[in-house]
VMD Tcl script that builds the backbone (N, CA, C; Angstrom):
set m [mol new atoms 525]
animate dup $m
set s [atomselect $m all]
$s set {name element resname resid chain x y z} {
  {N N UNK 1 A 31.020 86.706 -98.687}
  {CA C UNK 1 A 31.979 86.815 -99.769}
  {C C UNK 1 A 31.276 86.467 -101.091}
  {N N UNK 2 A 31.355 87.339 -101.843}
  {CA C UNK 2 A 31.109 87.364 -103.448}
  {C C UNK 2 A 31.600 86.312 -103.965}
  {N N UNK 3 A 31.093 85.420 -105.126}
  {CA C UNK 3 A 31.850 84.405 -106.035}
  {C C UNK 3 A 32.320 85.200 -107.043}
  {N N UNK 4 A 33.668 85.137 -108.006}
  {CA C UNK 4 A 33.784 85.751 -108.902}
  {C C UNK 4 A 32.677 85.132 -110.100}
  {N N UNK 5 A 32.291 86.098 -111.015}
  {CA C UNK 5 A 31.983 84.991 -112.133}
  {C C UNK 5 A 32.939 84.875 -113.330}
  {N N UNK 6 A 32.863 83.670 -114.303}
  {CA C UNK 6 A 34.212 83.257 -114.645}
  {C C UNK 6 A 33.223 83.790 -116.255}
  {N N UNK 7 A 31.956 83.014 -116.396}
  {CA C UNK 7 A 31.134 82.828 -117.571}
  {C C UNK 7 A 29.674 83.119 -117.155}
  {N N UNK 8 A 29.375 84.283 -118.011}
  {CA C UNK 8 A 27.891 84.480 -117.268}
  {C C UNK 8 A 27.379 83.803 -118.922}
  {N N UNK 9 A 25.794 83.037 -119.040}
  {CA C UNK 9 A 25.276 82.952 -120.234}
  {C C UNK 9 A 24.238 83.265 -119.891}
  {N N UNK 10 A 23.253 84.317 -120.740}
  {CA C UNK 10 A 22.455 84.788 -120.629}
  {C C UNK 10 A 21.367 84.935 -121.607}
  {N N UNK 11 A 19.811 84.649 -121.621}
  {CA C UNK 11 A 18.921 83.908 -122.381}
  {C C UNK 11 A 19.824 83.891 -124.107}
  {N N UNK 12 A 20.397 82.618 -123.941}
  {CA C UNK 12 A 21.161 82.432 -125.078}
  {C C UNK 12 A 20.318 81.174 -126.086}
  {N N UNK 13 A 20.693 81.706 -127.285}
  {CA C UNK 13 A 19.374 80.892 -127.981}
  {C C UNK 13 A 20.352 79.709 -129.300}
  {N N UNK 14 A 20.471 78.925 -129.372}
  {CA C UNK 14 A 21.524 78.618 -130.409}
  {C C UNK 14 A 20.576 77.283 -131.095}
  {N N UNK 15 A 21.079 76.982 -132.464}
  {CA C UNK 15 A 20.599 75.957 -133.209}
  {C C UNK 15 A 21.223 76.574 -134.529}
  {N N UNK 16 A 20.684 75.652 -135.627}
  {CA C UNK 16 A 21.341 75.407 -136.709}
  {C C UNK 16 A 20.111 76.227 -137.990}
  {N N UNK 17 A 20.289 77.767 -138.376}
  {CA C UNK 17 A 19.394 77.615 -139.415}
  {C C UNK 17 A 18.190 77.831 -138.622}
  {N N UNK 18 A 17.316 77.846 -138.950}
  {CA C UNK 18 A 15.909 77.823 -138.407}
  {C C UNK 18 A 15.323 77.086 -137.627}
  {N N UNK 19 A 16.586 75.815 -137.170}
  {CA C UNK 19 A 16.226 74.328 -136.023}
  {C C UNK 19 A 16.913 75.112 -135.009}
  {N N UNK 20 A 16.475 75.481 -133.459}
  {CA C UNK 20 A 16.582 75.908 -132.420}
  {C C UNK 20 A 16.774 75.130 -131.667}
  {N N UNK 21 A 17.625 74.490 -130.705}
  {CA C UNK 21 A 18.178 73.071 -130.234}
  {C C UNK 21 A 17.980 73.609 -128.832}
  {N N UNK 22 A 18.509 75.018 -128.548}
  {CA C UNK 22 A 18.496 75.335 -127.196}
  {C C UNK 22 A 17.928 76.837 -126.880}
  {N N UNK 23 A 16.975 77.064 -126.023}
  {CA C UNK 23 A 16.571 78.442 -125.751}
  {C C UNK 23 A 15.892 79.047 -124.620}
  {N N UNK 24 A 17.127 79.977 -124.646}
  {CA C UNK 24 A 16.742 81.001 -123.455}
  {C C UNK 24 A 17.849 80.458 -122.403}
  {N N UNK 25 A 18.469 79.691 -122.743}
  {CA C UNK 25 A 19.626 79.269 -121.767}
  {C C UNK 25 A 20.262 80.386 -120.933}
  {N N UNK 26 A 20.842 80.322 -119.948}
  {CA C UNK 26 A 20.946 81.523 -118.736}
  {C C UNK 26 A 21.767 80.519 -117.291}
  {N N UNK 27 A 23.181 81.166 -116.928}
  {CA C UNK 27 A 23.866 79.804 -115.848}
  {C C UNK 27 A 24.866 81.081 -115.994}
  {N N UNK 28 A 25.327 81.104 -114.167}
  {CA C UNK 28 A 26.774 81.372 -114.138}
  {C C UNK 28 A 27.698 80.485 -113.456}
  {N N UNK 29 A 29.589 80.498 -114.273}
  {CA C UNK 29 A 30.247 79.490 -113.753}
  {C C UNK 29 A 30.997 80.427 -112.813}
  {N N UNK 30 A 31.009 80.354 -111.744}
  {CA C UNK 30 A 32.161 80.929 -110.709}
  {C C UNK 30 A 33.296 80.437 -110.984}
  {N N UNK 31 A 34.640 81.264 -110.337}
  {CA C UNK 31 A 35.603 80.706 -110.423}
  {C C UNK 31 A 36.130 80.004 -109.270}
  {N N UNK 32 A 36.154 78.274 -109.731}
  {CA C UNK 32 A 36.885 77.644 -108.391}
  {C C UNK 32 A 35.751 76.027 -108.753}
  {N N UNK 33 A 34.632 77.371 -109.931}
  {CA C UNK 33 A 33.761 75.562 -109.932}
  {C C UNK 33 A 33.822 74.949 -110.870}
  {N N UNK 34 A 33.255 73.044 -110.262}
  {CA C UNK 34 A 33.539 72.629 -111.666}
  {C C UNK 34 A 31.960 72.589 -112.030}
  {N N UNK 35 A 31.747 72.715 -113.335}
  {CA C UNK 35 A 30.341 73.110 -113.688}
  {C C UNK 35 A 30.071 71.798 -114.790}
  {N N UNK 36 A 29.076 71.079 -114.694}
  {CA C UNK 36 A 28.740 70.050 -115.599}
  {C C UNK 36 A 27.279 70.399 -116.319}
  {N N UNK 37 A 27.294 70.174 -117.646}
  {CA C UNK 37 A 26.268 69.629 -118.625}
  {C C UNK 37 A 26.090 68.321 -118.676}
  {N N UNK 38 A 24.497 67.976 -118.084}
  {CA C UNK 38 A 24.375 66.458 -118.614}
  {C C UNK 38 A 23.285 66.473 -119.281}
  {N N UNK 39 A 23.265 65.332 -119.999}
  {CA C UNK 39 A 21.854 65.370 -120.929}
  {C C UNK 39 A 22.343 64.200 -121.885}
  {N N UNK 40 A 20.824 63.782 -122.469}
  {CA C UNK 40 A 21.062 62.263 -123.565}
  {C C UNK 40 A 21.917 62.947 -124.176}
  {N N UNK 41 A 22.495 62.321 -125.640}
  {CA C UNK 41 A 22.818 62.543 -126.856}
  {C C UNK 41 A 21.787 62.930 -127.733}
  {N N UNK 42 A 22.343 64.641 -128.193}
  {CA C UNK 42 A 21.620 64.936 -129.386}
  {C C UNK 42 A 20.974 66.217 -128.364}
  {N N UNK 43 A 21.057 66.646 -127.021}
  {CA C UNK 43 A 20.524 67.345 -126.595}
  {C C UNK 43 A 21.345 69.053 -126.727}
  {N N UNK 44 A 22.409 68.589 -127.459}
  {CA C UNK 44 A 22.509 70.210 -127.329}
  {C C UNK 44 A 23.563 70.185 -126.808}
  {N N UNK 45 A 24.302 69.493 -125.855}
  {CA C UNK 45 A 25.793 69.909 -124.838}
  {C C UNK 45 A 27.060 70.293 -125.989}
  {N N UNK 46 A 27.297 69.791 -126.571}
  {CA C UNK 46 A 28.242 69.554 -127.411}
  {C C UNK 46 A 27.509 71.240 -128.414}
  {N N UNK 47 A 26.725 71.283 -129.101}
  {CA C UNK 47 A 26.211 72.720 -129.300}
  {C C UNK 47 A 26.111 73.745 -128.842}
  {N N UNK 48 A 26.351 73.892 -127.146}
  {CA C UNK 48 A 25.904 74.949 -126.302}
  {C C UNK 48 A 27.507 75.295 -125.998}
  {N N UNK 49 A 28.833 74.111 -126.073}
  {CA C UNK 49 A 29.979 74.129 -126.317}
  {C C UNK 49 A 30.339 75.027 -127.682}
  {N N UNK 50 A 29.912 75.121 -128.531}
  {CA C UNK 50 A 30.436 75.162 -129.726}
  {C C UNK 50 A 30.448 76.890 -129.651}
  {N N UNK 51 A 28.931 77.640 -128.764}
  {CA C UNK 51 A 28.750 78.739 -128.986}
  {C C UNK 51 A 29.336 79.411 -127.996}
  {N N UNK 52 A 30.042 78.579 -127.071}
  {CA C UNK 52 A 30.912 79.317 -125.887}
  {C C UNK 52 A 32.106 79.648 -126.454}
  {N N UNK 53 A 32.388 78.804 -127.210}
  {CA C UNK 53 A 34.048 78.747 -127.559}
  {C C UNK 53 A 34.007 79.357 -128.986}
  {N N UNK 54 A 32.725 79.939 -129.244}
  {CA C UNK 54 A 33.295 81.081 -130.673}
  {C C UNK 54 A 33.407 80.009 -132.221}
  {N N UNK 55 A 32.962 78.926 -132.028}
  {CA C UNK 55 A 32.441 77.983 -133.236}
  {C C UNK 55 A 31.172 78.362 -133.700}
  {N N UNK 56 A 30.061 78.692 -132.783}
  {CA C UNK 56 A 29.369 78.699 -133.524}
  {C C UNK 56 A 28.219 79.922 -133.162}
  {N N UNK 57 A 28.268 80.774 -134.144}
  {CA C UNK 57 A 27.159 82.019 -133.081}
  {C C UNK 57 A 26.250 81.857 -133.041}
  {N N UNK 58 A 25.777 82.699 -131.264}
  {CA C UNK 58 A 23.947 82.398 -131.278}
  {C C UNK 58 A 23.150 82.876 -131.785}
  {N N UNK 59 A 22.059 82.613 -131.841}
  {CA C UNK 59 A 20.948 83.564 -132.429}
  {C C UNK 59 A 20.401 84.207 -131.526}
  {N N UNK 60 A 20.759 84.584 -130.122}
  {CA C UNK 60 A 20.343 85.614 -129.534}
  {C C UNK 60 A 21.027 85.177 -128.099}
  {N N UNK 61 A 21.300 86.100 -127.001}
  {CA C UNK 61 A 21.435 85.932 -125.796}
  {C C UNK 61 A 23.169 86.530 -126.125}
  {N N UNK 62 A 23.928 86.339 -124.463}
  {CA C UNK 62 A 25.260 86.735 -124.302}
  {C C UNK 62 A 25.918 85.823 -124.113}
  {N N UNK 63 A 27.179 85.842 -124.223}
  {CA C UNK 63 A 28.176 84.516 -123.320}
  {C C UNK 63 A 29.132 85.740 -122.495}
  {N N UNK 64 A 29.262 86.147 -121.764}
  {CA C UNK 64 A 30.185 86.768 -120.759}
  {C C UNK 64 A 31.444 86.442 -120.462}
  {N N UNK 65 A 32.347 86.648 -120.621}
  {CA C UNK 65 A 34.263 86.156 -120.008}
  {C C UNK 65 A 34.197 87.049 -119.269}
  {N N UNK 66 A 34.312 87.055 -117.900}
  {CA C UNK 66 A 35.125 87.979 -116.680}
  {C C UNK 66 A 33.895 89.296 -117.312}
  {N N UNK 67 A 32.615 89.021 -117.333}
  {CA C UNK 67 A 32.059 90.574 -117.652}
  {C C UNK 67 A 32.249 91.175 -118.755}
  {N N UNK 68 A 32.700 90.134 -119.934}
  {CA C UNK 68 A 33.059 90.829 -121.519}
  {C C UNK 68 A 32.159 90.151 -122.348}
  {N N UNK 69 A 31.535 90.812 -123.170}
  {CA C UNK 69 A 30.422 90.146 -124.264}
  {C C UNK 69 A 31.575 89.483 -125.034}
  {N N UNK 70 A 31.325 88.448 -125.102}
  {CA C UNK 70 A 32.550 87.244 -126.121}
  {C C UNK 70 A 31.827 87.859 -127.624}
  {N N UNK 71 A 30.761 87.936 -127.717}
  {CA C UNK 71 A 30.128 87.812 -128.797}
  {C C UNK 71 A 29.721 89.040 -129.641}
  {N N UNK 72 A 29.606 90.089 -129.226}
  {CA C UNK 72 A 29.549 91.397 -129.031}
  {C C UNK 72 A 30.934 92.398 -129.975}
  {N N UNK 73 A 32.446 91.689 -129.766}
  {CA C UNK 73 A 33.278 91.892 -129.724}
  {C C UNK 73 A 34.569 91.037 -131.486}
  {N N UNK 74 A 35.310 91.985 -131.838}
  {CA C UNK 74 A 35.637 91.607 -133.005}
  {C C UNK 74 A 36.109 90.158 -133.076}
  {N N UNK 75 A 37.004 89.710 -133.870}
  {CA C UNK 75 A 36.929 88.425 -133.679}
  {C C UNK 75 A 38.562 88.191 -132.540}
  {N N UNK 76 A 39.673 89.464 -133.181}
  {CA C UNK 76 A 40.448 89.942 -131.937}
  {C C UNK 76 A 40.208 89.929 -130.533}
  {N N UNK 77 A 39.203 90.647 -130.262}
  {CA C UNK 77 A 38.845 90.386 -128.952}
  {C C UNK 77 A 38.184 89.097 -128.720}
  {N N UNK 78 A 37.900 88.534 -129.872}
  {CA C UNK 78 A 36.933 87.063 -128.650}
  {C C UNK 78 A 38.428 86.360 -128.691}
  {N N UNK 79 A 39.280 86.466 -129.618}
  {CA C UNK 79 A 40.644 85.727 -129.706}
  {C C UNK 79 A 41.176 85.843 -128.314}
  {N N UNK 80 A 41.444 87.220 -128.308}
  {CA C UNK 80 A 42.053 87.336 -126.717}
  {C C UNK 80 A 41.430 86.879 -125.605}
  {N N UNK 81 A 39.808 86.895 -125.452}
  {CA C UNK 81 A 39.012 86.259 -124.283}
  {C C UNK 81 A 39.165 85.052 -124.129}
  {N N UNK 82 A 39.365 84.372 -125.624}
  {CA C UNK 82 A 39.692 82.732 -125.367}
  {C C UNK 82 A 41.688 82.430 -125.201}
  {N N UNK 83 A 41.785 83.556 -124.961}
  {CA C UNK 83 A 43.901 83.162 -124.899}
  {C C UNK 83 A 43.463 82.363 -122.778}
  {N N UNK 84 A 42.608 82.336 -122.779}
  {CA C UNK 84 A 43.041 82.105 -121.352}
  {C C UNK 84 A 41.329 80.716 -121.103}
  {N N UNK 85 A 41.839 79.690 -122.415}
  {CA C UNK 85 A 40.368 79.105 -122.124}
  {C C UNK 85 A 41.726 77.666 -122.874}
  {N N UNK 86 A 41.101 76.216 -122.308}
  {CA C UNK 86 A 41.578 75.179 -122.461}
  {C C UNK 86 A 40.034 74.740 -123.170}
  {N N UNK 87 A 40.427 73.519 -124.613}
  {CA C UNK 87 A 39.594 73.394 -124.473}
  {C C UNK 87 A 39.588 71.556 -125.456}
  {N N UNK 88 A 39.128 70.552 -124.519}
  {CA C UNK 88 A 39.660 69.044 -125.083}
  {C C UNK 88 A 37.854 68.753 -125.644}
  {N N UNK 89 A 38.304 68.354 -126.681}
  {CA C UNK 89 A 37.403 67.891 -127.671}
  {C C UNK 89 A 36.836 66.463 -127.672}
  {N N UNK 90 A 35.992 66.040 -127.929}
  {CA C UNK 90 A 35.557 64.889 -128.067}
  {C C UNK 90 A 36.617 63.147 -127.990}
  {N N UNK 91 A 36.868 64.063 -129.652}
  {CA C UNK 91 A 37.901 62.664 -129.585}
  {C C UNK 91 A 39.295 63.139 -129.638}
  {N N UNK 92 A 39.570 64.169 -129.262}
  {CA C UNK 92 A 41.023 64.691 -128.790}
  {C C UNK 92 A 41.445 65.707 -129.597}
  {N N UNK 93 A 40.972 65.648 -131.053}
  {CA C UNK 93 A 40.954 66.416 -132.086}
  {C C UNK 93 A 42.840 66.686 -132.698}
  {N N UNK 94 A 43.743 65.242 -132.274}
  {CA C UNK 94 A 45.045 65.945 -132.887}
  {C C UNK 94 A 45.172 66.039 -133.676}
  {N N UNK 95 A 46.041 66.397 -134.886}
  {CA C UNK 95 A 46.842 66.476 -135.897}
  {C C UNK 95 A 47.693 65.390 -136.082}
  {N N UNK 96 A 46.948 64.068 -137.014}
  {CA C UNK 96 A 47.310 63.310 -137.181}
  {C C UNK 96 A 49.035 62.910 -137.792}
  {N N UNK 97 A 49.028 63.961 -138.875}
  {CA C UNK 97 A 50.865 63.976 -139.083}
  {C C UNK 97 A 51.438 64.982 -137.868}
  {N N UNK 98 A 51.251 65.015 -136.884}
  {CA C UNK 98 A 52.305 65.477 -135.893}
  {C C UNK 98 A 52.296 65.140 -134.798}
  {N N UNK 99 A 53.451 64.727 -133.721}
  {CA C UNK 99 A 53.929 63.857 -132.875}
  {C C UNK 99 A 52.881 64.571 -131.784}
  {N N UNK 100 A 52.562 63.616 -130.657}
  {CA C UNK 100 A 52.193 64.482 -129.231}
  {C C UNK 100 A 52.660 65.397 -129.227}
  {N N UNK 101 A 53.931 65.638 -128.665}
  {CA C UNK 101 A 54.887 66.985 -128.542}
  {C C UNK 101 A 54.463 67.905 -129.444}
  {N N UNK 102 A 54.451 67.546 -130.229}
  {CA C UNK 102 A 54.030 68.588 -131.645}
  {C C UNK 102 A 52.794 69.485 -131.721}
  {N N UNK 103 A 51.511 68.237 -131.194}
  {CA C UNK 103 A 50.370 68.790 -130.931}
  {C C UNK 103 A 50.110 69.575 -130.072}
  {N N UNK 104 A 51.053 69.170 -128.449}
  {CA C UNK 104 A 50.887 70.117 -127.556}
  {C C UNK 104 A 51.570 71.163 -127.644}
  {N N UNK 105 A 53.072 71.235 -128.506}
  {CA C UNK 105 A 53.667 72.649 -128.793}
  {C C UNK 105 A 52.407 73.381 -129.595}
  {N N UNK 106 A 51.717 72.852 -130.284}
  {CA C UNK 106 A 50.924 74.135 -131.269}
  {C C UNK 106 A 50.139 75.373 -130.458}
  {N N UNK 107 A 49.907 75.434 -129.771}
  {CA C UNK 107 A 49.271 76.478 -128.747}
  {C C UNK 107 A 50.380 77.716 -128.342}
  {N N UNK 108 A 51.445 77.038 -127.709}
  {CA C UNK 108 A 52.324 77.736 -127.092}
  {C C UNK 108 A 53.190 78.253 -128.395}
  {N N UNK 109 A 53.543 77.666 -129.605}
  {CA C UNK 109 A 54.026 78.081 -130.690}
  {C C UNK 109 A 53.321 79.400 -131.182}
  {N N UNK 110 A 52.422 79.248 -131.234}
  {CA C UNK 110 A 51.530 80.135 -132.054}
  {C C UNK 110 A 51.058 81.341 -131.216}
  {N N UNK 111 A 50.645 81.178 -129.801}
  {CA C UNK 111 A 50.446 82.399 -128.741}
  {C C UNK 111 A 51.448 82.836 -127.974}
  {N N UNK 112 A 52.441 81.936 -127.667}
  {CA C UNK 112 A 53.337 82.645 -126.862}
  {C C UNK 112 A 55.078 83.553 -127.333}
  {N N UNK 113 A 55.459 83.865 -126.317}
  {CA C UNK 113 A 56.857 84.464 -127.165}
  {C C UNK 113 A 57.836 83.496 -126.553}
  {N N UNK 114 A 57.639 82.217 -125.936}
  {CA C UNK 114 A 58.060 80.926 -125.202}
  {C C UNK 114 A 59.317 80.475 -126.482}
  {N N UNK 115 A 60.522 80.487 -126.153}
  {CA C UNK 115 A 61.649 79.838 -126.466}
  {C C UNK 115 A 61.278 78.313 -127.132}
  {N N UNK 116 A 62.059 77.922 -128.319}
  {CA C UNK 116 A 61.830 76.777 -128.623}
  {C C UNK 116 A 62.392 75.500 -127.294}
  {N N UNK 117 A 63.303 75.740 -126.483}
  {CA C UNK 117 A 63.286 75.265 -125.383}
  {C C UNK 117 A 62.413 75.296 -124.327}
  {N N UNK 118 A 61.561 76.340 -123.879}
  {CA C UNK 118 A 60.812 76.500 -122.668}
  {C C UNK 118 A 59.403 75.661 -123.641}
  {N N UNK 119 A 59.332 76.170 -124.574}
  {CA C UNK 119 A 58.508 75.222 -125.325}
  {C C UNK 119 A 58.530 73.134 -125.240}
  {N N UNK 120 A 59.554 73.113 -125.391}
  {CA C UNK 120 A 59.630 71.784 -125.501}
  {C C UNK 120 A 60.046 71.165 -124.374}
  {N N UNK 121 A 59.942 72.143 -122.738}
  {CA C UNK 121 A 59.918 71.924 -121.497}
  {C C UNK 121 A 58.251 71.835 -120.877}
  {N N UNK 122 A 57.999 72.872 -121.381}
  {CA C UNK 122 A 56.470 72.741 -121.039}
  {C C UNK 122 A 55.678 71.543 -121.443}
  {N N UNK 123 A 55.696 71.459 -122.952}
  {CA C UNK 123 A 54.884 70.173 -123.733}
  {C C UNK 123 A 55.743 68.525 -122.556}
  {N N UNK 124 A 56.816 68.591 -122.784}
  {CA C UNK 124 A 56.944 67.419 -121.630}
  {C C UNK 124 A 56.293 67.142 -120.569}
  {N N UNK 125 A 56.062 68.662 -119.803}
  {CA C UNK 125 A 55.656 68.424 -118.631}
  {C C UNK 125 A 53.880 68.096 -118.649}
  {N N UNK 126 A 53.211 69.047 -119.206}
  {CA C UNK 126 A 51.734 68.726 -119.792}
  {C C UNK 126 A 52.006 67.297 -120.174}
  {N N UNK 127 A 52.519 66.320 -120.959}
  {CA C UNK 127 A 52.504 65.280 -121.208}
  {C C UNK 127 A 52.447 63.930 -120.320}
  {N N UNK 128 A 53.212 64.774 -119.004}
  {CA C UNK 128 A 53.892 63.930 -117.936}
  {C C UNK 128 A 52.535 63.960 -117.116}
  {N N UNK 129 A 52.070 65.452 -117.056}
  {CA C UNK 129 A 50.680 65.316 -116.230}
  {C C UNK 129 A 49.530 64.587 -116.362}
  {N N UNK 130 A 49.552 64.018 -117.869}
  {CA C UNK 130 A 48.448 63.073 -118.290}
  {C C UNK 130 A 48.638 61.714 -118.214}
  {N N UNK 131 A 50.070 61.355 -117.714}
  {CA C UNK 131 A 50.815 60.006 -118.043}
  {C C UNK 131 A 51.039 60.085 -118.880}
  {N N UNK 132 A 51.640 60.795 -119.355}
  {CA C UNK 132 A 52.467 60.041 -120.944}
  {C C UNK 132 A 54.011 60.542 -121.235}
  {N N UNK 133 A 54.309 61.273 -119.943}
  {CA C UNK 133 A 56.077 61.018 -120.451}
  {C C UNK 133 A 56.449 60.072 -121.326}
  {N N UNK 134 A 57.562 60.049 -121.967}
  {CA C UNK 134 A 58.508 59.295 -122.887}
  {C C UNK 134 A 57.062 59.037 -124.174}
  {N N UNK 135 A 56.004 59.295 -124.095}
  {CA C UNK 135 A 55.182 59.446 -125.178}
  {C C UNK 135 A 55.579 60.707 -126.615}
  {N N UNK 136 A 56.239 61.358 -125.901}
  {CA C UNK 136 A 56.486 62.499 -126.717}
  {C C UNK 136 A 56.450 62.482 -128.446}
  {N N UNK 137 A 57.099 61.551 -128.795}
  {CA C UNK 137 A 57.467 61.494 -130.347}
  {C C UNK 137 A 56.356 60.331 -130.869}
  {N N UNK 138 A 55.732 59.910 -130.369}
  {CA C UNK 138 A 54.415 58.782 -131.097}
  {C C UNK 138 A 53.407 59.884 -131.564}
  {N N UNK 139 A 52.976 59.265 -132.746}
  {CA C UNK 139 A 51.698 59.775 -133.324}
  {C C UNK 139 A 50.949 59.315 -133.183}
  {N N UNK 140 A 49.378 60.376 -132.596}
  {CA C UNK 140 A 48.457 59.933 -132.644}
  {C C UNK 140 A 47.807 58.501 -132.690}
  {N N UNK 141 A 48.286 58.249 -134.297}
  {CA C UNK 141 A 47.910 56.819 -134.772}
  {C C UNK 141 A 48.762 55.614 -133.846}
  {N N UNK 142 A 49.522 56.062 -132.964}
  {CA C UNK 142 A 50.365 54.656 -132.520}
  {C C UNK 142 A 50.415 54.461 -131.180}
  {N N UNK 143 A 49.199 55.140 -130.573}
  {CA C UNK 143 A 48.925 54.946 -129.457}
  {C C UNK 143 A 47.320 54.796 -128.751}
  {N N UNK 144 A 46.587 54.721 -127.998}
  {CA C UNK 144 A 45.457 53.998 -127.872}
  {C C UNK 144 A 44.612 55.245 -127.909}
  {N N UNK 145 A 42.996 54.825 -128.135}
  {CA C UNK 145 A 41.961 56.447 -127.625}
  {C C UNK 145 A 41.706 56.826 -126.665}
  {N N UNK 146 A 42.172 56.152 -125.673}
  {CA C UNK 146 A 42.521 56.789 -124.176}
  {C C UNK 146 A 43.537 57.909 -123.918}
  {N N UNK 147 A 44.786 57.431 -124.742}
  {CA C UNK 147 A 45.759 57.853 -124.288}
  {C C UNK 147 A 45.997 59.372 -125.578}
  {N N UNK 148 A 45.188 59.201 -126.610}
  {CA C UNK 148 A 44.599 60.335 -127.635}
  {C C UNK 148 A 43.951 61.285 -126.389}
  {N N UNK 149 A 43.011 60.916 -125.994}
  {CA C UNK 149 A 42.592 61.550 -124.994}
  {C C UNK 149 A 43.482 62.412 -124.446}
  {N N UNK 150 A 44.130 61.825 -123.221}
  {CA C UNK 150 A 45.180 62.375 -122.878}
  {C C UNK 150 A 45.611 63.503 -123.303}
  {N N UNK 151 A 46.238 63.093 -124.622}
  {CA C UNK 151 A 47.216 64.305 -124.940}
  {C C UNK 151 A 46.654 65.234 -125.745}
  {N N UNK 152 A 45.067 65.154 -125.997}
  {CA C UNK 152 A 44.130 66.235 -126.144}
  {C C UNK 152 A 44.161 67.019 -125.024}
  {N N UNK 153 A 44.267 66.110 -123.525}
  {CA C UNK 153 A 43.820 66.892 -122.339}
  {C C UNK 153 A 45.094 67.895 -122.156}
  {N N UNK 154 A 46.635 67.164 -122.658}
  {CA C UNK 154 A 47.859 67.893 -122.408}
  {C C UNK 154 A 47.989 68.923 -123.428}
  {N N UNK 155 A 47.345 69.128 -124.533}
  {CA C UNK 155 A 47.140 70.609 -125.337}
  {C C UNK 155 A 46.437 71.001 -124.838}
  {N N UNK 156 A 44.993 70.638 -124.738}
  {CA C UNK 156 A 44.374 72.229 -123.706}
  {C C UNK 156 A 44.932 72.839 -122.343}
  {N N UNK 157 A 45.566 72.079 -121.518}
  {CA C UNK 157 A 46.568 72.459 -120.511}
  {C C UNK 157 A 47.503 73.269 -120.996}
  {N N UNK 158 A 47.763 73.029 -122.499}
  {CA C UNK 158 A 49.341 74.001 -122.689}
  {C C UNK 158 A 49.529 75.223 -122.069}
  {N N UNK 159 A 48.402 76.144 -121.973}
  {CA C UNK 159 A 48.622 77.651 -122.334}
  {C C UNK 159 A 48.536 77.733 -120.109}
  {N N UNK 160 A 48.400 76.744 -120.144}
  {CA C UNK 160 A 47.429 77.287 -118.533}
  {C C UNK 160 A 46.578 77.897 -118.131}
  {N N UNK 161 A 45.717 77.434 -118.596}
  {CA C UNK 161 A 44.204 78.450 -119.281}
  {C C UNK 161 A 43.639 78.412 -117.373}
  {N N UNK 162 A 42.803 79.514 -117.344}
  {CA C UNK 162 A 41.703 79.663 -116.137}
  {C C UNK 162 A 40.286 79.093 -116.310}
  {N N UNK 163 A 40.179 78.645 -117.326}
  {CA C UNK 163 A 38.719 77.851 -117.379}
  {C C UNK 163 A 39.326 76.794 -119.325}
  {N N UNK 164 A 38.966 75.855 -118.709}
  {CA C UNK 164 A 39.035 74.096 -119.384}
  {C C UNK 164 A 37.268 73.410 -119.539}
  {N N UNK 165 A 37.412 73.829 -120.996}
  {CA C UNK 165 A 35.729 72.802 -121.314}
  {C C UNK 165 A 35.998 72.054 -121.829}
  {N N UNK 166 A 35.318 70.978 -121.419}
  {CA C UNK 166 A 35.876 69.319 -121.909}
  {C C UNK 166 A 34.575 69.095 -122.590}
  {N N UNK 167 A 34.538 68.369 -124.094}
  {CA C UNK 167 A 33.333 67.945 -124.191}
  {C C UNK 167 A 33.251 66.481 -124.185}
  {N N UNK 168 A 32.635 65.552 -123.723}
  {CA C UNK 168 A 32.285 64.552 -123.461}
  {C C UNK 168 A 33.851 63.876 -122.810}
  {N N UNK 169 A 33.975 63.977 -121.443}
  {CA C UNK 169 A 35.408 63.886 -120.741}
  {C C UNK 169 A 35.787 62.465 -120.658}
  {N N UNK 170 A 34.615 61.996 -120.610}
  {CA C UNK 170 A 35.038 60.320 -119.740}
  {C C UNK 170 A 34.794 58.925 -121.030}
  {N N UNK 171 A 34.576 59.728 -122.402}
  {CA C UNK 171 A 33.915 58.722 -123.949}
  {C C UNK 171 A 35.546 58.594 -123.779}
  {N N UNK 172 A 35.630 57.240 -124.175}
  {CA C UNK 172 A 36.408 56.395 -125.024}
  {C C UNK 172 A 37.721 56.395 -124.546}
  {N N UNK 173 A 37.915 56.901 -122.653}
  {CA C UNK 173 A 39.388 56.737 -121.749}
  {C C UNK 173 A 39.881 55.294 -121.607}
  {N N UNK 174 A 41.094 54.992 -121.211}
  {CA C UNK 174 A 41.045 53.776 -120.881}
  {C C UNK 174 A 41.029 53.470 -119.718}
  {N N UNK 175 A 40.534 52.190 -119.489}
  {CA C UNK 175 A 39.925 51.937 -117.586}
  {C C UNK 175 A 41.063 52.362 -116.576}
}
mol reanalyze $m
mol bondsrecalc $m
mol representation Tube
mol addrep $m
């Protein structure tokens, strides 16, 4: 039996400007795996992130979705390749004036044709999956960087994406 592939990267070259951080990079993620980057700080993970997810383009090589050049493709189409990608950020990356709920509605607000009710059924439940029921209406600021975490992890869950890149998953959770 064949693995599907989910993300092919292929001699992909990325850096900043004329500083080259990573090259010739080349990995496929099947679907079903979980696939890890490790490396010190400063090596590039968090950069090799940036050019998967359409932040930052390479200077040479492919990134593949399901067999589609991400990169290749207008910014429409990489839009649509990433409608089906989760993706939790460092330090959670919310929107400091708006509630959890708020943060995790922004996904489903903006991509889906989801009812302001099925909306504010879903964001509960993503919320509930991270522990944080009855968290709903706290901001950001009034709750811990663990639990920021969290409800970084319960927006990239919003959409129910088929592939979730976490960058640095386990910085600053609580025990």
């Amino acid at each position: 039996m064949t693995a599907e592939v989910q993300i092919a990267v292929k001699n992909l070259t990325v850096g900043y400007g004329d500083f080259v951080l990573l090259k010739d990079i080349s990995f496929n993620v099947n679907k079903g795996d979980v696939f890890i980057i490790m490396g010190p700080s400063g090596c590039g993970k968090s950069t090799l992130l940036r050019a998967l997810v359409g932040l930052l383009r390479p200077a040479k090589g492919q990134v593949l979705y399901r067999g589609e050049d991400f990169w290749a493709g207008s910014e429409t189409e990489r839009q649509k390749l990433l409608s089906g990608v989760g993706l939790l950020f460092q330090s959670g990356a919310l929107w400091s004036s708006m509630t959890l709920a708020e943060n995790v509605a922004l996904p489903l607000q903006r991509y889906t044709e989801l009812s302001p009710a099925e909306i504010r059924e879903q964001t509960s439940l993503k919320l509930a999956l991270v522990g944080l029921a009855g968290f709903e209406d706290f901001y950001p600021s009034e709750i811990s960087g663990g639990m920021r975490k969290r409800a970084g992890l319960a927006r990239a869950l919003a959409m129910d994406p088929d592939i979730v890149f976490f960058d640095e998953p386990s910085a600053g959770l609580d025990p």
